[in-house]
CHARMM-style PDB file with segment names, atoms N, HN, CA, C and O in Angstrom:
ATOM      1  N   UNK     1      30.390  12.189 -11.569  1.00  0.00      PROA
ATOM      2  CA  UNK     1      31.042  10.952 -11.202  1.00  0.00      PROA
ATOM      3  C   UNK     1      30.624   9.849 -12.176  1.00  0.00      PROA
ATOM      4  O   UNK     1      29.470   9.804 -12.603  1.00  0.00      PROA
ATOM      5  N   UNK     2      31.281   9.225 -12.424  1.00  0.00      PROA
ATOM      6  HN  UNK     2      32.218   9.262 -12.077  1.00  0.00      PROA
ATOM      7  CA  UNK     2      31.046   8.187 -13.982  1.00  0.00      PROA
ATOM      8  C   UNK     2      31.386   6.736 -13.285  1.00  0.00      PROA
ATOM      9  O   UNK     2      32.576   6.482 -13.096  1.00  0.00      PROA
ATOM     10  N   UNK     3      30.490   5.869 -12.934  1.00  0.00      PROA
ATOM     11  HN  UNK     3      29.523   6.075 -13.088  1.00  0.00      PROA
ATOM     12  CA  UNK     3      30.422   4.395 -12.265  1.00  0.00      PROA
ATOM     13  C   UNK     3      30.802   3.721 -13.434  1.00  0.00      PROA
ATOM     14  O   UNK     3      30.687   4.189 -14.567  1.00  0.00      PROA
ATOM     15  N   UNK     4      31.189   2.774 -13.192  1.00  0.00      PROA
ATOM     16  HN  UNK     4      31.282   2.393 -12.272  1.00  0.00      PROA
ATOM     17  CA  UNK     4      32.334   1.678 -13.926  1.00  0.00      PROA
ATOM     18  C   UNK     4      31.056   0.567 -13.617  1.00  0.00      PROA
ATOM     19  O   UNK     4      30.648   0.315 -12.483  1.00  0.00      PROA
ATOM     20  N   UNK     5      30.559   0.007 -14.783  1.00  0.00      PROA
ATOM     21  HN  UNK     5      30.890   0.211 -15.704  1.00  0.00      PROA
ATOM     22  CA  UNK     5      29.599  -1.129 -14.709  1.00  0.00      PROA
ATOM     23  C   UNK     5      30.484  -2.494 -14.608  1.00  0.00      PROA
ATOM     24  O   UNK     5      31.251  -2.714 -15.546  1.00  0.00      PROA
ATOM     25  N   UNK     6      30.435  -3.320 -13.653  1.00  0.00      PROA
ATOM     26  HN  UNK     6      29.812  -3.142 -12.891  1.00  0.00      PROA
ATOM     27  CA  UNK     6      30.949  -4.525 -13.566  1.00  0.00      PROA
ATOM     28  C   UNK     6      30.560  -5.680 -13.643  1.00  0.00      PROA
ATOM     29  O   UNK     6      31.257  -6.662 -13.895  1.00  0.00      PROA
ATOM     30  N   UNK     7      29.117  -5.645 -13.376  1.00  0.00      PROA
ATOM     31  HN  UNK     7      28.550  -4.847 -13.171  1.00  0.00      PROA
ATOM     32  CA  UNK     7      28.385  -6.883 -13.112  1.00  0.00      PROA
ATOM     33  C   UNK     7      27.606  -6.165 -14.386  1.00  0.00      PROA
ATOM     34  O   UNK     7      27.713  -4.963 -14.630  1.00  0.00      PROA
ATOM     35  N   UNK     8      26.493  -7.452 -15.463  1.00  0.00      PROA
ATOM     36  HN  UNK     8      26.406  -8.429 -15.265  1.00  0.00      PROA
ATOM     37  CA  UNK     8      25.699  -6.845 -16.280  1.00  0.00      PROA
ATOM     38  C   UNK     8      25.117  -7.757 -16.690  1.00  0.00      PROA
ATOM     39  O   UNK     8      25.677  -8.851 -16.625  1.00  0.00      PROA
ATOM     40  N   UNK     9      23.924  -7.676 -17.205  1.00  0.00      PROA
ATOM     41  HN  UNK     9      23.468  -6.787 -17.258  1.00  0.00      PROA
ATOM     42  CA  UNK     9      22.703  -9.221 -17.189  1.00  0.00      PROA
ATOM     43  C   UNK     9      23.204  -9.883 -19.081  1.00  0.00      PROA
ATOM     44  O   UNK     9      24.295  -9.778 -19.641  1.00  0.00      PROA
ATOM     45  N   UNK    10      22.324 -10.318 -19.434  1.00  0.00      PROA
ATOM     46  HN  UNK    10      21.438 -10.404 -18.979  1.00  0.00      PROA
ATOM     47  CA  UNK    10      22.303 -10.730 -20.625  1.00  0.00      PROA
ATOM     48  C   UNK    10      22.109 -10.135 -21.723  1.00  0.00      PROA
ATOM     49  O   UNK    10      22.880 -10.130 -22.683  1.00  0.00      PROA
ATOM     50  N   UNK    11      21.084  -9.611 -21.640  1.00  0.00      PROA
ATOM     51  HN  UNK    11      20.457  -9.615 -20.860  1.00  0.00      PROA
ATOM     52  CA  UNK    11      21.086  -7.937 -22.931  1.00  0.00      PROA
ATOM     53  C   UNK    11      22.216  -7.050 -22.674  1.00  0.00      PROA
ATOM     54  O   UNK    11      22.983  -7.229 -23.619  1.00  0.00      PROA
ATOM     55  N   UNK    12      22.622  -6.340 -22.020  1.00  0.00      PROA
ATOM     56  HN  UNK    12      21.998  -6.194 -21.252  1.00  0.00      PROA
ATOM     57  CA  UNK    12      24.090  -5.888 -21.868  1.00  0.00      PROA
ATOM     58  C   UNK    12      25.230  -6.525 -22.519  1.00  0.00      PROA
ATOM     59  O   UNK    12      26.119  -6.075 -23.241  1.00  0.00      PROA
ATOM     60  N   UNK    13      24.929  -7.862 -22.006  1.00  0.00      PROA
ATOM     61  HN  UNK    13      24.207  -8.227 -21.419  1.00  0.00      PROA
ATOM     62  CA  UNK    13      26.462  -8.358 -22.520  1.00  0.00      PROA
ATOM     63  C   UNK    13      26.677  -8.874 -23.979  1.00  0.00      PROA
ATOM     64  O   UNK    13      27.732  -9.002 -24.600  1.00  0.00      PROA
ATOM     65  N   UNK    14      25.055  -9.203 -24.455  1.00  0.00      PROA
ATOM     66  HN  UNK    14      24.198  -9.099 -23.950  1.00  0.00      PROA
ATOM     67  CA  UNK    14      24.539  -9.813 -25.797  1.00  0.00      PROA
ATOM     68  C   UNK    14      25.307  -8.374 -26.642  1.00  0.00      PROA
ATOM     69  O   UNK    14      26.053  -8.689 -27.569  1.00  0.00      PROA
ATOM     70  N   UNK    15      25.206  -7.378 -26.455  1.00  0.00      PROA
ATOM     71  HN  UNK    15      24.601  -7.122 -25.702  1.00  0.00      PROA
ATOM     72  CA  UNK    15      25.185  -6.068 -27.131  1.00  0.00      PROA
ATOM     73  C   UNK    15      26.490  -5.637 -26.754  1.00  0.00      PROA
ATOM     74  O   UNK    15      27.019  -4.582 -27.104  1.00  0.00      PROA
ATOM     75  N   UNK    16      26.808  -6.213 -26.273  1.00  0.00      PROA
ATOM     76  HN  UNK    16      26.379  -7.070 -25.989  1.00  0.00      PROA
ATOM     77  CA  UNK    16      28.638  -5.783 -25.805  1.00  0.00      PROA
ATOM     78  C   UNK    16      29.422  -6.666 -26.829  1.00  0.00      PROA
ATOM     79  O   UNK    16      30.301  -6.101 -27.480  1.00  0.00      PROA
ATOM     80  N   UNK    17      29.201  -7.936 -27.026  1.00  0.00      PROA
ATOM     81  HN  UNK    17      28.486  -8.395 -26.497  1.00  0.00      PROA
ATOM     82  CA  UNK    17      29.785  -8.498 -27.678  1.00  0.00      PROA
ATOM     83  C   UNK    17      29.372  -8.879 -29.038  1.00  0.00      PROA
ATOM     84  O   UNK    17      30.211  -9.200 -29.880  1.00  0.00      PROA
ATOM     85  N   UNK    18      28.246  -8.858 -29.256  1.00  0.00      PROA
ATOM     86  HN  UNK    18      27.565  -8.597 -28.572  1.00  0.00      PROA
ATOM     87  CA  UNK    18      27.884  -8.943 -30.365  1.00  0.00      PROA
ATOM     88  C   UNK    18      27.257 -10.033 -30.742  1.00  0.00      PROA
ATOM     89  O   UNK    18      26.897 -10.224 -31.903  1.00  0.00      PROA
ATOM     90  N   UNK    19      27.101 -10.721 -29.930  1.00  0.00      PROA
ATOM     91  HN  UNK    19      27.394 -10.566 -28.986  1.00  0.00      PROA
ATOM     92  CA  UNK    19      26.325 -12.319 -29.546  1.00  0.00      PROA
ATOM     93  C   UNK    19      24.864 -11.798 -29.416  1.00  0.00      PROA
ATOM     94  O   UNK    19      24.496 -10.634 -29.254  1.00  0.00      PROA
ATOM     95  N   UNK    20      23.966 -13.163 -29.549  1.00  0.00      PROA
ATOM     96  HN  UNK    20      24.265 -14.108 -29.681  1.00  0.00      PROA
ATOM     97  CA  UNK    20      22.931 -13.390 -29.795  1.00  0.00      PROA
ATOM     98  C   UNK    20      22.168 -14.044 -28.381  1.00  0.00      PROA
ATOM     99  O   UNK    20      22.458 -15.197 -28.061  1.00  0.00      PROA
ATOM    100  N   UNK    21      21.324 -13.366 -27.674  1.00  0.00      PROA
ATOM    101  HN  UNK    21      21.089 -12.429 -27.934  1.00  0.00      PROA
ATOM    102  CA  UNK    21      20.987 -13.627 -26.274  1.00  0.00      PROA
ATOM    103  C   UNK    21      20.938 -15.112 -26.486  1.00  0.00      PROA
ATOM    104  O   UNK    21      21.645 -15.795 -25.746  1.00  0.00      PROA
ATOM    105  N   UNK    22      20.279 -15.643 -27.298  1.00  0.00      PROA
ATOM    106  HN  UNK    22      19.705 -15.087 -27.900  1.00  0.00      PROA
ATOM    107  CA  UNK    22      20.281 -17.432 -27.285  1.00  0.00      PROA
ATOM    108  C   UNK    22      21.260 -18.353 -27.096  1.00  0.00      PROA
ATOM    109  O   UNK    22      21.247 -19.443 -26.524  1.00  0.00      PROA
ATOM    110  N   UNK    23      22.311 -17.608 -27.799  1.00  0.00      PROA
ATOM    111  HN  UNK    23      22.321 -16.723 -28.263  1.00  0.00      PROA
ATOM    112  CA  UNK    23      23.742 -18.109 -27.389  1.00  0.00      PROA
ATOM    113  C   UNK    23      24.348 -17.764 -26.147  1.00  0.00      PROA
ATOM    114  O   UNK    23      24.957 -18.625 -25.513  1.00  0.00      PROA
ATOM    115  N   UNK    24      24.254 -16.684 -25.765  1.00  0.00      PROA
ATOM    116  HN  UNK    24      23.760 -15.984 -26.281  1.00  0.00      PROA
ATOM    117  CA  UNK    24      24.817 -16.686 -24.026  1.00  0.00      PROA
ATOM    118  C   UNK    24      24.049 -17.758 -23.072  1.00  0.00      PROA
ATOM    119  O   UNK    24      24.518 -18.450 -22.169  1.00  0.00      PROA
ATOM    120  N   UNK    25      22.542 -17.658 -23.628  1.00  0.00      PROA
ATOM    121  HN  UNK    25      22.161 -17.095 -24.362  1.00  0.00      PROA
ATOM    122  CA  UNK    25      21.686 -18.687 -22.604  1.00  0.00      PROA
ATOM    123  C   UNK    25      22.390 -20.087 -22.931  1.00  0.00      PROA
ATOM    124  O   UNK    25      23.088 -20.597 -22.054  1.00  0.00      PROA
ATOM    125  N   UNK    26      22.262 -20.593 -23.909  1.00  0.00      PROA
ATOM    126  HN  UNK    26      21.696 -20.179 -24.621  1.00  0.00      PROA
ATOM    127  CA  UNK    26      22.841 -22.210 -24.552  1.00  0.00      PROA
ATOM    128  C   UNK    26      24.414 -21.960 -23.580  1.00  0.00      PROA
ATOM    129  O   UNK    26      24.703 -22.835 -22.764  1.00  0.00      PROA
ATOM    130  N   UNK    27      25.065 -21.110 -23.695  1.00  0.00      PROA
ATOM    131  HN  UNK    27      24.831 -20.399 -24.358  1.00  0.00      PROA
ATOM    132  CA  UNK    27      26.351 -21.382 -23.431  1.00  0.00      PROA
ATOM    133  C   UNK    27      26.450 -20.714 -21.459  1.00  0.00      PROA
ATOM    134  O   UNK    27      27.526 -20.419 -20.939  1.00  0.00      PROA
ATOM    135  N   UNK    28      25.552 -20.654 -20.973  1.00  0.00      PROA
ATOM    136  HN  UNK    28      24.678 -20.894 -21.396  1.00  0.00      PROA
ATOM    137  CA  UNK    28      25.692 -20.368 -19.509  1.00  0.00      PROA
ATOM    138  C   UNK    28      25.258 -21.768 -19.277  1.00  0.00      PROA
ATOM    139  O   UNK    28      25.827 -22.438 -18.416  1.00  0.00      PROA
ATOM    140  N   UNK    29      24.087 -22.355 -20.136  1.00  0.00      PROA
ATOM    141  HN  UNK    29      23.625 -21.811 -20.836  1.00  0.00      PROA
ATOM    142  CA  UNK    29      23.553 -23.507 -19.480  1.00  0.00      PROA
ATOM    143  C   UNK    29      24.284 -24.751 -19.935  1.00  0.00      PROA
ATOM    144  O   UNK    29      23.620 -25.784 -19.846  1.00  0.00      PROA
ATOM    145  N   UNK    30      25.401 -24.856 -20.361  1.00  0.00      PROA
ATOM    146  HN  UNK    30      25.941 -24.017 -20.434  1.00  0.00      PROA
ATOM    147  CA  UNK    30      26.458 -25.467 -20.639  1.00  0.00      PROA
ATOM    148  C   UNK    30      28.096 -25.717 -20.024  1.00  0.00      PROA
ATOM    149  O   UNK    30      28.973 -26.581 -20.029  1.00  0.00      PROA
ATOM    150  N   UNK    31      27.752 -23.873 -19.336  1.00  0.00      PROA
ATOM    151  HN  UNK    31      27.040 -23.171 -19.332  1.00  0.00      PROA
ATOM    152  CA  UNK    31      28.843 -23.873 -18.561  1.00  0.00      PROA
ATOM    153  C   UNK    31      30.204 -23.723 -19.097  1.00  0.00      PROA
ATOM    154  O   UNK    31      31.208 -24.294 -18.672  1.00  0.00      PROA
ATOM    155  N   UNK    32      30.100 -22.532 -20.505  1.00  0.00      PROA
ATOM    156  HN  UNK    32      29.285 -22.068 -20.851  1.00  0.00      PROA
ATOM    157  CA  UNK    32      30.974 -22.258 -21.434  1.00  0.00      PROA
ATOM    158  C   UNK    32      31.510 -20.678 -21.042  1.00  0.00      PROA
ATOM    159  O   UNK    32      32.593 -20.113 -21.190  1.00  0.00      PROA
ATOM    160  N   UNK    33      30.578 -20.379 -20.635  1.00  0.00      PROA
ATOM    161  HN  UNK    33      29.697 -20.838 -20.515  1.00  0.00      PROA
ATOM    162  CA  UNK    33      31.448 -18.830 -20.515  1.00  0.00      PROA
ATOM    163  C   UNK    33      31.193 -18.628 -18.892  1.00  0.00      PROA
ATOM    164  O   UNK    33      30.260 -19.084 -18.231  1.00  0.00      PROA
ATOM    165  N   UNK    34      32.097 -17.958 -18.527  1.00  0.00      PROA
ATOM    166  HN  UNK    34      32.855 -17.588 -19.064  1.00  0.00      PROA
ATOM    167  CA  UNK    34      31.941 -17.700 -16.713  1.00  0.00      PROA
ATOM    168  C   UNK    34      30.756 -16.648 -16.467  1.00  0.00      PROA
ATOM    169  O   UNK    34      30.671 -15.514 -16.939  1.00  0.00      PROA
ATOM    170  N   UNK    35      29.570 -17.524 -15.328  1.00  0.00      PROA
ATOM    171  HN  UNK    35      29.639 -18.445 -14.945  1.00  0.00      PROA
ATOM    172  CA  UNK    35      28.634 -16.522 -14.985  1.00  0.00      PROA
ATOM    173  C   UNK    35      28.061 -16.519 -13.540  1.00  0.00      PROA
ATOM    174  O   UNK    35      28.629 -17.154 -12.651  1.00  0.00      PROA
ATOM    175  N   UNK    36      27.079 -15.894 -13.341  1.00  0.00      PROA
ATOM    176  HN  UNK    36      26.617 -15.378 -14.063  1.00  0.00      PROA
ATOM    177  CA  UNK    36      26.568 -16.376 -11.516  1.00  0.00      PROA
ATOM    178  C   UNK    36      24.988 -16.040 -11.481  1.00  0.00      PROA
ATOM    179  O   UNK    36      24.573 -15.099 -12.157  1.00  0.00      PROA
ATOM    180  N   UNK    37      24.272 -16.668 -10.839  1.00  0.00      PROA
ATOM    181  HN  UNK    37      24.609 -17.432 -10.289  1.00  0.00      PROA
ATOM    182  CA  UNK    37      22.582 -16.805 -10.981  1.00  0.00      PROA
ATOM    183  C   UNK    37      22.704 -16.310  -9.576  1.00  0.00      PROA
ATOM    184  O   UNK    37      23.589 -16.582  -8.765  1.00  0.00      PROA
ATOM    185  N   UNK    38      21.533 -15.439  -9.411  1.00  0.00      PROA
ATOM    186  HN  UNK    38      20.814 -15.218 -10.070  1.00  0.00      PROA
ATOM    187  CA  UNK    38      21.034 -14.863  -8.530  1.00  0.00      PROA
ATOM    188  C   UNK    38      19.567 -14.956  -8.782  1.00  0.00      PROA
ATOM    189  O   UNK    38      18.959 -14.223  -9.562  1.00  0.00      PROA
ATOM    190  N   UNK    39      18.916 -16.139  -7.897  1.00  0.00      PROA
ATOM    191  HN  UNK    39      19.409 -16.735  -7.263  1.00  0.00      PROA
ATOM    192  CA  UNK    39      17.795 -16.733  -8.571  1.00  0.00      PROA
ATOM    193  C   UNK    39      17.838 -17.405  -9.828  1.00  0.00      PROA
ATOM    194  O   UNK    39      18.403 -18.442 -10.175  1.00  0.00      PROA
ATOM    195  N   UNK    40      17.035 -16.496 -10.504  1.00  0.00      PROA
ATOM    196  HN  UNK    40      16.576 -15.653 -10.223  1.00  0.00      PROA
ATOM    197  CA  UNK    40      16.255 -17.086 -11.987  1.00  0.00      PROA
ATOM    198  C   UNK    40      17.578 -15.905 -12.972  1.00  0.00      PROA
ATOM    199  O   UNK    40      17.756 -16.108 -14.173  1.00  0.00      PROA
ATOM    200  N   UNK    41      18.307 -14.835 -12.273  1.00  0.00      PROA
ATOM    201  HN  UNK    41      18.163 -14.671 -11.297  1.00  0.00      PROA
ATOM    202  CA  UNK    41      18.370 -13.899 -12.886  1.00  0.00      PROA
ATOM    203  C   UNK    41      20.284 -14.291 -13.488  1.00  0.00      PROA
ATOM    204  O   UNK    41      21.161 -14.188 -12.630  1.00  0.00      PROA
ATOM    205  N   UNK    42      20.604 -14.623 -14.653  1.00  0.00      PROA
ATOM    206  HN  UNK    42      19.891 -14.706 -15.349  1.00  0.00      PROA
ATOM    207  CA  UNK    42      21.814 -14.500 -15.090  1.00  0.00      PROA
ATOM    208  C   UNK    42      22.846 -13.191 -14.978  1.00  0.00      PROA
ATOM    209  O   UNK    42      22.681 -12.154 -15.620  1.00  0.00      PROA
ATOM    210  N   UNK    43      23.972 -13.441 -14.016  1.00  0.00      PROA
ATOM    211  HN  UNK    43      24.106 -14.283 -13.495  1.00  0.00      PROA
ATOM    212  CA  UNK    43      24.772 -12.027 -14.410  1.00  0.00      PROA
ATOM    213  C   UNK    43      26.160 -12.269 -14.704  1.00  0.00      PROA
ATOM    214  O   UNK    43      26.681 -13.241 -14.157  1.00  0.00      PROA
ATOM    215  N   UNK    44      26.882 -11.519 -15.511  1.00  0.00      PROA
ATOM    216  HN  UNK    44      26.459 -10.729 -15.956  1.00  0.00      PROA
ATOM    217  CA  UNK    44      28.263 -11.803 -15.757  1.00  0.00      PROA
ATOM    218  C   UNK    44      29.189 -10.323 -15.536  1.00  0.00      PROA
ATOM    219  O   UNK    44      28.966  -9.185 -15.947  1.00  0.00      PROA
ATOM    220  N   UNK    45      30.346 -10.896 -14.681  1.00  0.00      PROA
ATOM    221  HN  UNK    45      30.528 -11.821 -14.347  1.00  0.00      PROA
ATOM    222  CA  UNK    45      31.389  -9.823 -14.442  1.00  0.00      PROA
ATOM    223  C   UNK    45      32.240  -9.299 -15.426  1.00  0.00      PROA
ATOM    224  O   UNK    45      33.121 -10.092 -15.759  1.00  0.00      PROA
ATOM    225  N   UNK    46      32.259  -7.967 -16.125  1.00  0.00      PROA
ATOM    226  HN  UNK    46      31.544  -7.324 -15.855  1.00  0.00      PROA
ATOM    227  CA  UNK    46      32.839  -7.832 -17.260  1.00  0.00      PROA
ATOM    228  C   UNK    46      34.175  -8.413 -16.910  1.00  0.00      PROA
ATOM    229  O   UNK    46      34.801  -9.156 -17.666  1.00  0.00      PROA
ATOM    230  N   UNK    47      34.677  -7.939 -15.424  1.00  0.00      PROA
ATOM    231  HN  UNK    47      34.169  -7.335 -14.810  1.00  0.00      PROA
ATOM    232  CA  UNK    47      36.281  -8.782 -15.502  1.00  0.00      PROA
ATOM    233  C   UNK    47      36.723 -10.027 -15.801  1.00  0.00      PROA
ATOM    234  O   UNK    47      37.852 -10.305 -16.204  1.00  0.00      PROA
ATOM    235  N   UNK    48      35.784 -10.812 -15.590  1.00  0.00      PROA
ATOM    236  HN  UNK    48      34.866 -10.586 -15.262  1.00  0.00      PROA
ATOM    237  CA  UNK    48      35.872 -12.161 -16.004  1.00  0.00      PROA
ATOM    238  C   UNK    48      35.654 -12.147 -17.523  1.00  0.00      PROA
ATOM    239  O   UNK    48      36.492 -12.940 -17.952  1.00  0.00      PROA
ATOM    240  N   UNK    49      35.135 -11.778 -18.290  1.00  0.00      PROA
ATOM    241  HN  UNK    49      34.454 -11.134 -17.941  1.00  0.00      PROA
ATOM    242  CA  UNK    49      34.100 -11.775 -18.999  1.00  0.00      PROA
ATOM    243  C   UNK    49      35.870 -11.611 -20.559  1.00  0.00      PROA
ATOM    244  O   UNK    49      36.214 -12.289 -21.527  1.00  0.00      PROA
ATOM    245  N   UNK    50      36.309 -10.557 -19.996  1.00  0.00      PROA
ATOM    246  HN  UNK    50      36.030 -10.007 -19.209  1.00  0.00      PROA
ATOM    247  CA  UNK    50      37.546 -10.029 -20.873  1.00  0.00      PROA
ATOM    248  C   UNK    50      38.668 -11.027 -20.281  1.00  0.00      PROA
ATOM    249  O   UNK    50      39.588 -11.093 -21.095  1.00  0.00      PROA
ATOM    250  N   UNK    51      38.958 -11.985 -18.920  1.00  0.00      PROA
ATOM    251  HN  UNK    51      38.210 -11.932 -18.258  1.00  0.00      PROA
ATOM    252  CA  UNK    51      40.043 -12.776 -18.659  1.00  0.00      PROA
ATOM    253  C   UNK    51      39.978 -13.780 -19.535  1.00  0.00      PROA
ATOM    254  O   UNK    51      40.893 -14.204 -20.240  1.00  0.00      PROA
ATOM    255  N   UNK    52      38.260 -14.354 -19.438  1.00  0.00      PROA
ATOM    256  HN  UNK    52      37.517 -14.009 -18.865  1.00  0.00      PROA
ATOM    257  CA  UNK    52      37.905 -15.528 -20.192  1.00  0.00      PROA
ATOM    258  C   UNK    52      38.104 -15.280 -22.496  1.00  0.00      PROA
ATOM    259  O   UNK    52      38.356 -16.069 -23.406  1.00  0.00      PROA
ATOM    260  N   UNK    53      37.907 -14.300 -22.452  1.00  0.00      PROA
ATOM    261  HN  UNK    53      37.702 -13.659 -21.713  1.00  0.00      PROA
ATOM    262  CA  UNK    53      37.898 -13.677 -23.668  1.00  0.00      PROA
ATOM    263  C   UNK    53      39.603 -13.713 -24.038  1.00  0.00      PROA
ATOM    264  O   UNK    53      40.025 -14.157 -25.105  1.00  0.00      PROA
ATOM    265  N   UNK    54      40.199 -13.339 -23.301  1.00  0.00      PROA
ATOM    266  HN  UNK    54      39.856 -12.979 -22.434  1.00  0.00      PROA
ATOM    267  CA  UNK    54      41.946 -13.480 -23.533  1.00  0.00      PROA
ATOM    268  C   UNK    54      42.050 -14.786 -23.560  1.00  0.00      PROA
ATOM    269  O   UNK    54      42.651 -15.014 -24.610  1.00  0.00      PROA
ATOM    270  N   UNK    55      41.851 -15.671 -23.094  1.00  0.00      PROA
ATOM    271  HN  UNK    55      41.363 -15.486 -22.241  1.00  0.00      PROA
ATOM    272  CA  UNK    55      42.147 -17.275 -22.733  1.00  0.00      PROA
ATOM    273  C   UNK    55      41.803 -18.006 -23.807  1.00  0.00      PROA
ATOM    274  O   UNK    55      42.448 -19.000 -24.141  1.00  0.00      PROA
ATOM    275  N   UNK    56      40.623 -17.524 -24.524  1.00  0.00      PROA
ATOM    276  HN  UNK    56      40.099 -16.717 -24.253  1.00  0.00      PROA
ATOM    277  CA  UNK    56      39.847 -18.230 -25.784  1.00  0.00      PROA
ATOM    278  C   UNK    56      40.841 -17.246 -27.099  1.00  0.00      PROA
ATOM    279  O   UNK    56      40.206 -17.280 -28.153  1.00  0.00      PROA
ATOM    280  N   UNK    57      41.586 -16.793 -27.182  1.00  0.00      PROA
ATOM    281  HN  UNK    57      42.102 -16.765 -26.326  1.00  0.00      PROA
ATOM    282  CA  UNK    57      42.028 -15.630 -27.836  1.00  0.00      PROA
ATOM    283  C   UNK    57      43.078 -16.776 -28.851  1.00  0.00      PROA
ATOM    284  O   UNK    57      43.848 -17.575 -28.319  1.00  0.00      PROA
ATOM    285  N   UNK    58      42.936 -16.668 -30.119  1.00  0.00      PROA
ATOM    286  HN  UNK    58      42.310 -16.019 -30.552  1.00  0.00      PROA
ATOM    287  CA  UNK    58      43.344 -17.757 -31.346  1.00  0.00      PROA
ATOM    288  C   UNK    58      44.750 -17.015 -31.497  1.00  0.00      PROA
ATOM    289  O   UNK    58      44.689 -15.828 -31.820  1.00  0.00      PROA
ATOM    290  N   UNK    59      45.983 -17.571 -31.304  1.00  0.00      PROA
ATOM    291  HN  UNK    59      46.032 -18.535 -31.042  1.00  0.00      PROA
ATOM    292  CA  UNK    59      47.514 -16.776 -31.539  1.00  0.00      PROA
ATOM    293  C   UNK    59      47.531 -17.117 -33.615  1.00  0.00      PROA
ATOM    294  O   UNK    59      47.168 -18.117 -34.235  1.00  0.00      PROA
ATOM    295  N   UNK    60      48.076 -15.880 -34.081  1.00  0.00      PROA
ATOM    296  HN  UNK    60      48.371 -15.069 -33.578  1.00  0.00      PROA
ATOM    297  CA  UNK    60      48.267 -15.893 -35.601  1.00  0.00      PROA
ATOM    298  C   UNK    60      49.841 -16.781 -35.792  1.00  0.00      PROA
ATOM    299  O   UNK    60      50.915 -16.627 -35.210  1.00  0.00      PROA
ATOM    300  N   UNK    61      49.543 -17.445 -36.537  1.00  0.00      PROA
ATOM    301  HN  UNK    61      48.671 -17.570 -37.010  1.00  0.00      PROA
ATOM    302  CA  UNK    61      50.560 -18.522 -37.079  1.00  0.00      PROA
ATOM    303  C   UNK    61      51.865 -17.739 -38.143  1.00  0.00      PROA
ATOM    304  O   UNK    61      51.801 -17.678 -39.371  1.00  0.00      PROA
ATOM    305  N   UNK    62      52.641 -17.370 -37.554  1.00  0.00      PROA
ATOM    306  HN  UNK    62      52.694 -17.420 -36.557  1.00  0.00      PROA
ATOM    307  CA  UNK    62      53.459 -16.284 -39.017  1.00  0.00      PROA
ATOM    308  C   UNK    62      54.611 -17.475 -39.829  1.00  0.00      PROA
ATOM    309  OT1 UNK    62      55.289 -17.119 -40.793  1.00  0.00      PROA
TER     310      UNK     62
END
């Protein structure tokens, strides 16, 4: 059975995207990319994660 990860902390997502953990922190504590604290602990929903990623998405000029 193969679980579908949905929720995933900051090293996960740093390495998913290719970002730099400092920058997810600067930009959660800014309130730039969609996330949710559970405590002290940062987590982000990949679904959000790819809605918000389409939304920021630059259209090519032909």
């Amino acid at each position: 059975m193969i679980v579908e990860r949905r929720f995933v902390g900051i090293k996960y997502l740093s390495e998913y995207l290719g970002i730099p953990k400092g920058t997810l922190y600067v930009w959660t504590c800014y309130k730039k990319i969609p996330h949710f604290k559970i405590g002290r602990i940062v987590k982000f929903d990949l679904k959000e994660i790819e809605k918000w990623l389409k939304d920021k998405k630059v259209e090519e000029i032909s």
